[in-house]
C-alpha positions, 0 to 999 in steps of 0.5 A, spaced: 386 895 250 390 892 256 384 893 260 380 890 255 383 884 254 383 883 261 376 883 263 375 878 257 380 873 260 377 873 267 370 870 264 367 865 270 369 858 271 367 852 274 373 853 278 377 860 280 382 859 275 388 864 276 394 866 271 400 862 272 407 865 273 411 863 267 418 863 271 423 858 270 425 854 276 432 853 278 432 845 278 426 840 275 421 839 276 421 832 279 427 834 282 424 840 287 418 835 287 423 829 291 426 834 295 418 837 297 417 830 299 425 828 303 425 835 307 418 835 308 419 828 312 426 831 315 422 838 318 416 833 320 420 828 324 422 834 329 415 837 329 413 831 331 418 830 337 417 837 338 409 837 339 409 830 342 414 832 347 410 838 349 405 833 351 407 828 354 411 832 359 405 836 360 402 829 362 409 826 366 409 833 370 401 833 372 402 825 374 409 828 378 404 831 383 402 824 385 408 821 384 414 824 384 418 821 381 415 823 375 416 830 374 423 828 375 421 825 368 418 830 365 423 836 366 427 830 363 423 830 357 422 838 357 429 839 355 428 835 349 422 839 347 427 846 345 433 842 341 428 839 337 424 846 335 430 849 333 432 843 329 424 842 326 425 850 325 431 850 321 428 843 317 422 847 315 426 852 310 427 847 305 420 843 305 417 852 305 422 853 299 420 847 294 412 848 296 413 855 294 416 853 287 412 848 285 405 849 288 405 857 288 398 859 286 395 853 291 400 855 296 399 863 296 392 862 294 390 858 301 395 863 305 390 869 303 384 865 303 386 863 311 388 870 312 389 872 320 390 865 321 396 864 318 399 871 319 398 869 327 403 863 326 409 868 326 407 870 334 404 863 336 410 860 334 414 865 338 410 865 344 410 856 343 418 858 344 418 862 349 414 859 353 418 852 352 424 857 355 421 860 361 417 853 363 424 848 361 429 853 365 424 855 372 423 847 373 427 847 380 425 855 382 418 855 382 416 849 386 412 850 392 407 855 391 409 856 384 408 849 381 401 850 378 404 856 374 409 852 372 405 847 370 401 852 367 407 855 363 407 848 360 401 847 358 400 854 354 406 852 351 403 845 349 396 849 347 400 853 342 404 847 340 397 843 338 395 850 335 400 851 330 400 845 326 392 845 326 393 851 322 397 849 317 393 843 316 387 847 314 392 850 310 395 845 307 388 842 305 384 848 302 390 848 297 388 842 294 381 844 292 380 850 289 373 849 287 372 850 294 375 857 295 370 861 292 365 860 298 371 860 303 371 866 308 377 866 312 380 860 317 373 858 320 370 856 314 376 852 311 375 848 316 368 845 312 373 843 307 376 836 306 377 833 312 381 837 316 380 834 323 382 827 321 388 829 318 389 833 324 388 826 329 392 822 325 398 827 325 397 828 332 397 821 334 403 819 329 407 826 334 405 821 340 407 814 337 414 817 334 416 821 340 414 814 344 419 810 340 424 816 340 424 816 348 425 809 349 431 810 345 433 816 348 432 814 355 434 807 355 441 807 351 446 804 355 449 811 354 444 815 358 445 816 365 440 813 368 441 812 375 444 820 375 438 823 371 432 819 373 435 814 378 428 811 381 427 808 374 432 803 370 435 803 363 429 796 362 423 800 365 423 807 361 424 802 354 418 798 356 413 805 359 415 808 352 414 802 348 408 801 350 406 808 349 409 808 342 404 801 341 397 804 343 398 810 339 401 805 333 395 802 335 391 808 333 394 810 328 389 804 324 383 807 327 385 815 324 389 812 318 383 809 315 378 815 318 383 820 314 382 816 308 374 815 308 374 823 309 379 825 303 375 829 298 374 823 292 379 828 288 385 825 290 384 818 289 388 813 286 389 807 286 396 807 286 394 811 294 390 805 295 396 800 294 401 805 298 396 806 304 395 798 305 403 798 304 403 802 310 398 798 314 402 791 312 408 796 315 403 798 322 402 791 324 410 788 323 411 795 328 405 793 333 407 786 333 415 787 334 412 792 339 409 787 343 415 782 343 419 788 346 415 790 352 413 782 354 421 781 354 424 781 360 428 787 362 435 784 360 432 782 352 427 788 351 430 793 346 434 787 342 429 788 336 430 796 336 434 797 329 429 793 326 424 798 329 427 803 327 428 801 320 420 800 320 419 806 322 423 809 317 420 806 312 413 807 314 414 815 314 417 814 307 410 811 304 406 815 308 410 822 305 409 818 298 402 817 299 402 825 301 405 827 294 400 822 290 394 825 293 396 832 293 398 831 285 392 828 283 387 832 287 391 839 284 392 836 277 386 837 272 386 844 276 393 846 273 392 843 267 386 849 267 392 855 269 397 852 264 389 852 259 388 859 261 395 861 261 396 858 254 389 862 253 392 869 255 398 869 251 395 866 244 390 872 245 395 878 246 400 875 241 394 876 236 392 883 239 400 885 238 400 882 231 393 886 229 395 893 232 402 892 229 398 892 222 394 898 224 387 893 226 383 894 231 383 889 238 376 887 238 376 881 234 381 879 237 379 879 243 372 875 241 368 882 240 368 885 247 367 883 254 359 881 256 356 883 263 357 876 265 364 877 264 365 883 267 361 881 273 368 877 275 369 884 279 363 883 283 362 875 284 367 875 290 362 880 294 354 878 291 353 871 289 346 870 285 341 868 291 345 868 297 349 873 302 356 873 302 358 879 303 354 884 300 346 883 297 344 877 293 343 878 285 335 877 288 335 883 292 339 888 287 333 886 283 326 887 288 330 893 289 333 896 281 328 893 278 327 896 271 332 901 274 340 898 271 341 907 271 341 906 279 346 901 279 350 904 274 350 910 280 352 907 286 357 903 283 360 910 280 359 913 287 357 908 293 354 910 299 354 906 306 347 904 308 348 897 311 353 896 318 353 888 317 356 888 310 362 892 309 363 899 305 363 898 297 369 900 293 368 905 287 368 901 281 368 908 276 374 905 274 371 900 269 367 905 265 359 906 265 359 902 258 361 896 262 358 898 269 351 899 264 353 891 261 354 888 268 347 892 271 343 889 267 346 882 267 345 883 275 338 885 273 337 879 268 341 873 273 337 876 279 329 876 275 331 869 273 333 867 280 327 869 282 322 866 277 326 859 279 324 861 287 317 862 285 317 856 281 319 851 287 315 855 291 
């Protein structure tokens, strides 16, 4: 009866509809949700700082070779890199916990869809860690001969740091389209899916203009050592190099902030975004034109203006990670309400079974007269799509080879064989019992035949 009733509620829908998990969460809803967004801005300041600064030390080590004084910078900014990766790592438990809570069948569906990708984020990130280690503690002993495969070192290191977020991304992404999942096939194919590059240099730009302006704070405090620590540059120097580099990479964040949001699937579009968005680029502007201001001071003014900028700052991650959510929630919204739909479904169907055996009846009427073939194909739909090849014949060729012959595709599905090297082995579905093997055969044969007339037709 069970397996019966399953088969029926797997009928075919527009979009992949999988049950939900009736669990209680340990706070509300909206709680977890402000925690989502909070822990999430808290872990993505870090990675930023750490991604960022992988970058720039890689770029102050190369310029080093020329001119020396900048490597000495460069190892300055190398020792940041591992403080903020174990911060940005412990930081990221709680935006992990709160997106498992509230987003779980998105969330874990992607995780499976992306597969391998994802399973290597564990060994990049520790080979990311421990290249960061072996590059920040060989600055002094490999010099000479050795340099180059330091700067190799670092630039492994900031590959791997580049790599890790750009998976998550795609992950991330392919989460809020579920009508899409069907047709993907691993990392490389979610890649075709919403707009996964230009999240990716928005991020990456945003990793650089933020490390630029924490950099101007850190080496140019009046605190910092200074003249012990990098004595050929001064206080005012290292503020205006890192203003200037956090104001072009601001300055490009108006060139991917609209890209990104040109590219996002219409899904997710509201006008409450739209509004946030421009908000954010009103907050850019005071930010470059503040930034300006700073570099063009003259070395005792500049950085007057930064607690100003910071609180700026501060604001413009806080809307750009709103503006996050409200996408996020109206892309995945009419998709949950169809889980909360069949969920419903479920329950309503096995309550009226429950309550017809109880009375010593049948299930069948409860379950809508029995599974069809088209409602049993579900188990076949991830490998054979009707007129292309997924990972297994198209219906268009099980019919040209079965025609007026459904026995034979009753029998290999009973008892599969291995013919075809470029497609992988079919699973036995014996399981599902020849009545309903005969059912989905002849709905293949009938799909095929119709798929078949149309290509003809249009031919």
């Amino acid at each position: 009866m069970y397996n019966n009733l399953m088969t029926y509620l797997l009928v075919s829908q527009p979009v992949p509809i999988p049950r939900d998990i009736s669990l209680g969460l340990p706070l509300d809803e909206w709680d977890l949700k402000f925690l989502l967004v909070i822990l999430f801005i808290a872990h993505i300041f870090f990675v930023n700082l750490m991604v960022g600064g992988s970058v720039f030390s890689l770029i102050f080590e190369l310029l080093g070779r020329k001119f020396p004084r900048y490597d000495n910078l460069a190892k300055k900014i190398a020792e940041t890199i591992t403080v903020n990766k174990s911060v940005a790592v412990v930081l990221g438990v709680g935006p992990l916990l709160c997106i498992n809570l509230v987003y779980t069948v998105h969330f874990y569906s992607a995780n499976a869809i992306t597969g391998y990708a994802w399973i290597m984020i564990i060994p990049l990130v520790i080979a990311a860690f421990l290249l960061a280690y072996l590059h920040k503690y060989t600055w002094n002993s490999w010099t000479g001969g050795k340099k180059t495969l330091h700067m190799f070192i670092g630039g492994l290191a900031s590959f791997f740091f580049l790599s890790i977020p750009f998976i998550f991304l795609s992950n991330v992404n392919l989460m809020l389209f579920p009508e899409y999942w069907p047709n993907v096939n691993g990392f490389f194919s979610s890649l075709q899916i919403g707009n996964v590059f230009p999240r990716y240099f928005h991020f990456l730009t945003a990793s650089l203009a933020l490390t630029g302006f924490f950099l101007a704070w850190w080496f140019g405090r009046r605190k910092y050592p200074v003249e012990k620590n990098l004595p050929d540059f001064t206080h005012a120097e290292l503020r205006r190099l890192f203003y200037r580099v956090a104001f072009y990479l601001t300055g490009a964040q108006l060139i991917f902030g609209p890209l990104l949001l040109f590219t996002l699937p219409t899904t997710g579009l509201s006008m409450l975004l739209i509004m946030i968005v421009l908000g954010a680029i009103v907050l850019a502007l005071i930010i470059l034109y503040i930034l300006y201001k700073e570099i063009t001071s003259d070395d005792a003014r500049v950085g007057r203006y930064f607690a100003w900028l910071a609180i700026i700052f501060t604001v413009l991650v806080l809307v750009m990670g709103t503006a996050r959510h409200v996408y996020r929630e109206t892309a995945v919204n009419d998709h949950k309400q169809l889980i909360a739909d069949h969920d419903a479904r479920f329950r309503s169907i096995m309550l009226a079974t429950r309550m017809r055996l109880d009375a010593g009846l049948g299930a069948g009427d409860a379950l809508g007269g029995g599974p069809t073939g088209e409602q049993v194909f579900v188990n076949c739909a991830a490998c054979h799509a009707v007129n292309k090849v997924l990972a297994a014949p198209s219906l268009v060729e099980v019919y040209s080879i079965y025609k007026e012959n459904p026995d034979g595709i009753v029998n290999w599905a009973e008892n599969p064989g291995y013919k075809r090297p470029e497609f992988p082995p079919m699973p036995s579905f014996a399981h599902l019992g020849e009545e309903k093997l005969e059912l989905v055969a002849q709905y293949m044969l009938d799909r095929g035949a119709e798929a078949a007339g149309e290509a003809e037709t249009a031919d």
